[in-house]
N, C-alpha and C positions, 0 to 999 in steps of 0.2 A: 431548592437549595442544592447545590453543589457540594459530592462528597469529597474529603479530604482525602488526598493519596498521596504514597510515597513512593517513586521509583527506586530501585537499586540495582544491582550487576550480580549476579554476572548473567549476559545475555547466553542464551541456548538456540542452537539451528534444528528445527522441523524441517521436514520436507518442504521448499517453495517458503521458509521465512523463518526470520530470528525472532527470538522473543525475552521476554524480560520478565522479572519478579514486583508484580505492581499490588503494594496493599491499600488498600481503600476504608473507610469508615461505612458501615452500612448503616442502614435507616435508624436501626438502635443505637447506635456510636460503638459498636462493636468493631475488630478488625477483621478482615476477611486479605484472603493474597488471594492475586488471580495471575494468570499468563496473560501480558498481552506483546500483540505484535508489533514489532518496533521496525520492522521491514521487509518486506519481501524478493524472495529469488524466484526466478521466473515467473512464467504466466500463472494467472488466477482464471477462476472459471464461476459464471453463475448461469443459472439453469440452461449449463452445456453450450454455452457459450463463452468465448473468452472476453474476461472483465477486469481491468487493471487498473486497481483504484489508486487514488493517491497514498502516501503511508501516514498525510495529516491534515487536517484542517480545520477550518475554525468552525465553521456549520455541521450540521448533519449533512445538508444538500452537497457540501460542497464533497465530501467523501463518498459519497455515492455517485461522481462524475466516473464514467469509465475512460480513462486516461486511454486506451488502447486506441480509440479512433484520433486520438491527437499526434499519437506516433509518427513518427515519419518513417517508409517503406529505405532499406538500403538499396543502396543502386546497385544497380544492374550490372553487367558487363554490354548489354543490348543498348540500354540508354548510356553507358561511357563510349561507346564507341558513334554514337549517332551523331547527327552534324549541328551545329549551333543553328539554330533561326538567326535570320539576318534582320535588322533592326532596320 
């Protein structure tokens, strides 16, 4: 079963992400507040690698995708200046 939470404001900046005041119902119907992440600034890292997950999703799987290899690299000055392929 799914526990009840309420988000509220006002959001607060961590190093690398904002966060928010989220209370939740715990297993007894008690209230408990936690922090959670509502978005992040720059890169993220797991076991020292860089890991940049999404900020939501509907699965577990699907937030464990590392968004970083989907990236797209900014261009270059080497590849703006190179010549088109001719079709």
């Amino acid at each position: 079963m799914m526990s009840q939470m309420e988000i509220t404001k006002p959001d607060i900046f961590t190093t690398g992400a904002f966060l928010y005041p989220m209370k939740i119902k715990d297993s007894n119907g008690g209230d408990l507040w936690k922090w959670v992440v509502s978005e992040f600034d720059g890169d993220s890292f797991r076991d020292g690698e860089e890991f940049n997950p999404p900020e939501s999703a509907e699965t577990l799987e699907e937030l464990l995708v590392n968004t970083t290899e989907f990236l797209v690299p900014p261009t270059t000055a080497s590849s703006a200046t190179s010549k088109p392929s001719s079709r």
